[in-house]
C-alpha positions in Angstrom: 62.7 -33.8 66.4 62.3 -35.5 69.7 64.4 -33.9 72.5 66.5 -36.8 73.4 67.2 -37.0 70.0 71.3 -35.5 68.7 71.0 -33.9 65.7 72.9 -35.2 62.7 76.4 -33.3 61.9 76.4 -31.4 58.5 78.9 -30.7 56.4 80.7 -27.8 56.8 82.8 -25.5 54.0 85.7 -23.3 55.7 86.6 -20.6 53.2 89.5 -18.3 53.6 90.6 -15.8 51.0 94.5 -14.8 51.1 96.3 -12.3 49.6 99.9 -12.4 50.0 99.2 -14.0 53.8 102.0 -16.8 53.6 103.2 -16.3 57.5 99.5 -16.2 58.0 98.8 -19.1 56.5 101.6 -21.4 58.0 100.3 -20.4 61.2 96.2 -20.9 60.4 96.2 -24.0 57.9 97.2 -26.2 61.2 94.4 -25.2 63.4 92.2 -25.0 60.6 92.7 -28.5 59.4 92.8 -29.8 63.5 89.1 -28.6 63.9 87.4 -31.2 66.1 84.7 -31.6 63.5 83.3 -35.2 62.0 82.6 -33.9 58.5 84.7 -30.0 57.1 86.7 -29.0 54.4 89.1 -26.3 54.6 89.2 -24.2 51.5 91.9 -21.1 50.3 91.2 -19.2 47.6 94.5 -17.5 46.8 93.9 -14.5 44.9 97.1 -13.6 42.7 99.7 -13.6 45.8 103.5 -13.0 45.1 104.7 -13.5 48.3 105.6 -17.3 48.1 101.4 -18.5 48.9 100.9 -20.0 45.6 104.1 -22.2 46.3 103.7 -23.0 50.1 100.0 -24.3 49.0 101.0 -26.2 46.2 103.3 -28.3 48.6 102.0 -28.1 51.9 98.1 -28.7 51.3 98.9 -32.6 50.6 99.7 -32.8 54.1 96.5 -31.3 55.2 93.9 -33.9 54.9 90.3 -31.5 55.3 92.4 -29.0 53.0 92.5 -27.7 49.1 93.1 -24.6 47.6 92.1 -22.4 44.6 93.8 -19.8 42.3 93.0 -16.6 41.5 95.0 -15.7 38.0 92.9 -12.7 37.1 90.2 -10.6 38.4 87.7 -9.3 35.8 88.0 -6.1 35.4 85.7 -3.4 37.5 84.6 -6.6 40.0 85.7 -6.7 43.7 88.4 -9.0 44.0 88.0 -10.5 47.7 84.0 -10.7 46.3 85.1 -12.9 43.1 87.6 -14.8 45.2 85.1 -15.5 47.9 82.6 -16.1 45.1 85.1 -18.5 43.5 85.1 -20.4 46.4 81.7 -20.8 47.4 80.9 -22.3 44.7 83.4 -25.0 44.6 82.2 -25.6 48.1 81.1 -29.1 48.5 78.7 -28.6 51.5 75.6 -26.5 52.0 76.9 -24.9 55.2 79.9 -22.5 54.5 81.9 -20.9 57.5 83.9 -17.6 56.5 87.3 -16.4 57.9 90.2 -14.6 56.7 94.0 -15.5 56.5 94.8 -13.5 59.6 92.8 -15.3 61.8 93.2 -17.5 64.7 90.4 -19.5 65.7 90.1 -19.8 69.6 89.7 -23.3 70.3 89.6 -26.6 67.5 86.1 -26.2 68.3 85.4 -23.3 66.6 83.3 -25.4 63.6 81.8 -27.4 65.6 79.9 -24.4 68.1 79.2 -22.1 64.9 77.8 -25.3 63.4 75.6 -25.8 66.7 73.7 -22.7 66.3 73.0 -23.3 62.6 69.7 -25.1 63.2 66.7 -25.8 60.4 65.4 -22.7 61.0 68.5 -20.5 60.8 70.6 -19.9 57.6 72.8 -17.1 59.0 75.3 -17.3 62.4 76.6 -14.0 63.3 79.8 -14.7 65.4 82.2 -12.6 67.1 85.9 -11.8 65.8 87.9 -9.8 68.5 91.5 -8.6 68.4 94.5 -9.5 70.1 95.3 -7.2 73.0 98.9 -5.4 72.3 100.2 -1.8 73.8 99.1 0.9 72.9 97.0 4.0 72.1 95.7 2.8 69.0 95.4 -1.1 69.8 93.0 -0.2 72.5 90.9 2.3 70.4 90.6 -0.6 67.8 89.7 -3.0 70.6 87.1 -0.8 72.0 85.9 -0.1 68.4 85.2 -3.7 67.4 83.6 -4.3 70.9 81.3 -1.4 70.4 80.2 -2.5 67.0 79.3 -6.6 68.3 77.2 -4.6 71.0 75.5 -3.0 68.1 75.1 -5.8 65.4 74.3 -8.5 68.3 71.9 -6.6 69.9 70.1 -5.5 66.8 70.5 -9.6 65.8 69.4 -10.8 69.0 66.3 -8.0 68.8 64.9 -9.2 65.6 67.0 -6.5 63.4 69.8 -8.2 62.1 71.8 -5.6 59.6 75.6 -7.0 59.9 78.0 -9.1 60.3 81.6 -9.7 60.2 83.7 -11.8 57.5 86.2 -13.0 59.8 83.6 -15.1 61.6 80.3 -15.7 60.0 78.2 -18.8 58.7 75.8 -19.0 56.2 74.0 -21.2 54.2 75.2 -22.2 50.3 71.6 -22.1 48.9 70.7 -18.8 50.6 73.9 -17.0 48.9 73.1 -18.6 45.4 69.3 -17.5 46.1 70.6 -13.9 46.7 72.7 -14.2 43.2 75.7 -13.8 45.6 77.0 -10.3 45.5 75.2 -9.1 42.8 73.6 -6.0 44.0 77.0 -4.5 44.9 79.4 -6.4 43.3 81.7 -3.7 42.2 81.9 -1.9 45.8 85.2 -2.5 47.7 83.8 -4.0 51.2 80.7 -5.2 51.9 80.9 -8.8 51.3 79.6 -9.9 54.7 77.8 -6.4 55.7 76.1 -5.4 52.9 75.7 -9.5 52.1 74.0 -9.4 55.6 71.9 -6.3 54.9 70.2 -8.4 51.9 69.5 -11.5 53.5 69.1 -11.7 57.2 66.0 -11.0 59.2 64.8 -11.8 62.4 63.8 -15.7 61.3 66.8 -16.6 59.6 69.8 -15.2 61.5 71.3 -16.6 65.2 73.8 -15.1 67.3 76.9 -16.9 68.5 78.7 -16.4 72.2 80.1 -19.7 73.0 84.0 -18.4 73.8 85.5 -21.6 72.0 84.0 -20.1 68.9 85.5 -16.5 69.0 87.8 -15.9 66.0 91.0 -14.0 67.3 92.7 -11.6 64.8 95.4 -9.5 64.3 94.5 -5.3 64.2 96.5 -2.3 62.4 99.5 -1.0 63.9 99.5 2.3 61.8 97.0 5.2 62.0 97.2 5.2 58.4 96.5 1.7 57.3 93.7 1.5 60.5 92.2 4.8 58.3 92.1 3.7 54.8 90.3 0.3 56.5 87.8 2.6 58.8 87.2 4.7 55.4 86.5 1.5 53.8 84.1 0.4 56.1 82.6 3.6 56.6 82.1 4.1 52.9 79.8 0.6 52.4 77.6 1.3 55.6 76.2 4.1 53.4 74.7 1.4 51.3 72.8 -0.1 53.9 68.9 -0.5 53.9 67.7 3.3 55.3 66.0 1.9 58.8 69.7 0.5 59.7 71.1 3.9 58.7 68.6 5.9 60.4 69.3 3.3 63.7 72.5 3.3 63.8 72.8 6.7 62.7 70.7 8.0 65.9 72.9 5.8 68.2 76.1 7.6 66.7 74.3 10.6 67.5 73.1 9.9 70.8 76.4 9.4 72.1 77.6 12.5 69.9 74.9 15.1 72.1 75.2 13.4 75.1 78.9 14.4 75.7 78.5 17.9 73.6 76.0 18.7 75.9 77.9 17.6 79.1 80.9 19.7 77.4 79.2 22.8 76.7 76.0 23.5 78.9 77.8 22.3 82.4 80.3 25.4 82.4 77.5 27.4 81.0 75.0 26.5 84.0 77.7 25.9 86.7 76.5 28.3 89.1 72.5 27.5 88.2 70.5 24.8 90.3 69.5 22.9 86.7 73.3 21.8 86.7 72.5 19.3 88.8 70.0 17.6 86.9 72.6 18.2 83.5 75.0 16.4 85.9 72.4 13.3 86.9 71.8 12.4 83.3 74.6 12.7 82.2 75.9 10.3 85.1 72.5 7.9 84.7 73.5 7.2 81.0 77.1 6.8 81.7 76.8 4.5 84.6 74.0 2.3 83.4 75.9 1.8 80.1 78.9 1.0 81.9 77.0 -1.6 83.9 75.3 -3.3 80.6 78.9 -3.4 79.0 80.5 -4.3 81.6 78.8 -7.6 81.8 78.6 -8.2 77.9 82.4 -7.3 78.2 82.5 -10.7 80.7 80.5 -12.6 78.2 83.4 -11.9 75.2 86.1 -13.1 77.0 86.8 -9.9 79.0 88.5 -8.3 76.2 88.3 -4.8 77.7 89.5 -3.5 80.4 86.4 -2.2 82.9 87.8 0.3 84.3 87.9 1.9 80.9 84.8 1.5 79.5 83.6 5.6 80.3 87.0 6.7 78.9 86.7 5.0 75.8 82.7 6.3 75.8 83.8 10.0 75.2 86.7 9.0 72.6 84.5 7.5 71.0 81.5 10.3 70.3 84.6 12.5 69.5 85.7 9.6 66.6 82.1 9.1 65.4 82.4 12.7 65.1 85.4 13.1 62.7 84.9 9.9 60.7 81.0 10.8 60.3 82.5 14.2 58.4 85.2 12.5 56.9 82.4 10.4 55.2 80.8 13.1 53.5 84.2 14.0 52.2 84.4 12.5 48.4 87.4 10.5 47.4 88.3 8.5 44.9 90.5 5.4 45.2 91.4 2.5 43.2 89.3 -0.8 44.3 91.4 -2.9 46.6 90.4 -5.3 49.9 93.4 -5.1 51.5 
């Protein structure tokens, strides 16, 4: 294609699942439907709400011009529902491209379609874009924050390296014909989670799959406000990664423990070897790796909208090797639950 050349729009298929996300909804369906896009369709699968969805859609979508919905009466029994739900709607889809979100969400700009659409060229089926969370007080919210900031650093890096393993359902583009080429969710259809991770872990490589940072295109959403609920969804998430292809595991595994030594070993061998002169070289790694990561996050942090606070950054550093401590033992710990996405 010659350079002067603009390349043509394609359609574009927004899908958003809902379960009982009526407040949600009345916000989203707006912005959604406002996207400053030539050629989009808007489509929520609602699967088997009760809180008033099923009736705000059936009245409210007319008004909407880029948006239908679909119904979810039943799931079939030992399937994931938000996978036969998302399934449901991808193939009612009218266009190739499909654009994922969930109900929660709140796009940042109405040209969120258009910039994920940008980076979906001829020779990329996948865009990996970035979904953080709104900032709100306290302990928690920032841990969550920092959390989902961590993990774009590791997914986009490995993306941009050639190593793409993830991505994240609130803000991720694919291609229709790559999912039905996959058989969709087949290979783990009946594990809760994993419909854009473990989806990603099938199909993207390093030819296939392009990274997003444009700011209009970052997909705001709204985090857990209990330790318990924020728990059973790290648990979740936690339990699916173990289905990953083993080079991600053992990558991502040795970052976890990386960060896990680095601050045992600042912990333990500094009082051990305070009065010996090697404490000072225990000290200047320690300080090399701490201030040459703050430095690289610091200006990734600037690059994703500054949703961290610098001055933080080495705090949240050693919280964090203490909770990829805990939740990497709670994962070994077997548990049975009943299957459910929310």
């Amino acid at each position: 294609m010659p350079e002067n050349e603009t390349r043509k729009p394609e359609g574009v298929s927004v899908i958003v699942c809902a379960w009982n996300e009526l407040n949600n909804l009345r916000e989203l369906l707006p912005l959604l439907n406002n996207q400053s896009y030539p050629i989009f369709e808007v489509i929520i699968v609602d699967d088997r709400s009760w809180d008033g969805t099923f009736d705000y859609l059936l009245s409210e979508c007319a008004e909407y011009q880029n948006i239908r919905f679909l119904r979810v009466e039943e799931t079939p029994y030992h399937l994931s529902s938000k996978k036969y739900a998302l399934t449901l709607g991808i193939k009612s889809a009218k266009y190739n491209n499909l654009l994922l979100t969930d109900a929660d969400c709140l796009p940042q700009s109405n040209n969120w379609i258009a910039g994920m659409a940008e980076c979906l060229t001829p020779d990329k089926e996948i865009v990996l874009g970035f979904s953080p969370y709104f900032r709100q007080k306290g302990f928690l919210n920032n841990l969550i924050r920092y959390e989902t900031f961590n993990t774009v650093m590791q997914y986009f890096s490995f993306a941009l390296a050639g190593t793409p393993y993830m991505g994240v359902g609130r803000n991720l583009m694919y291609r229709k014909s790559l999912f039905l080429k996959n058989k969709g969710f087949a290979k783990h259809t009946n594990i809760v989670g994993g419909d854009d991770d473990l989806f990603m872990n099938d199909v993207a490589n390093a030819e296939n799959t392009a990274v997003c940072l444009n700011p209009e295109t970052f997909m705001y959403s709204f985090p857990k406000t209990t330790w318990k609920t924020w728990y059973r969804q790290k648990r979740r998430h936690l339990s699916v990664s173990k289905h990953y292809e083993l080079q991600h595991k053992i990558n991502l595994g040795g970052l976890g423990m990386s960060q896990i030594l680095t601050w045992l070993s600042f912990l333990i061998l500094i009082p051990i070897f305070f009065r010996n002169p090697l404490i000072y070289w225990l000290l200047g790694v320690f300080l090399f790796r701490l201030i040459s990561q703050w430095i690289v996050f610091s200006k990734a942090n600037k690059r994703l909208d500054n949703t961290l606070e610098v001055i933080t950054l080495p705090f949240w550093d050693g919280i964090f090797a203490l909770y990829f401590l805990i939740m990497g033992i709670n994962n070994f710990i077997p548990r049975k639950r009943k299957m459910r996405w929310r």
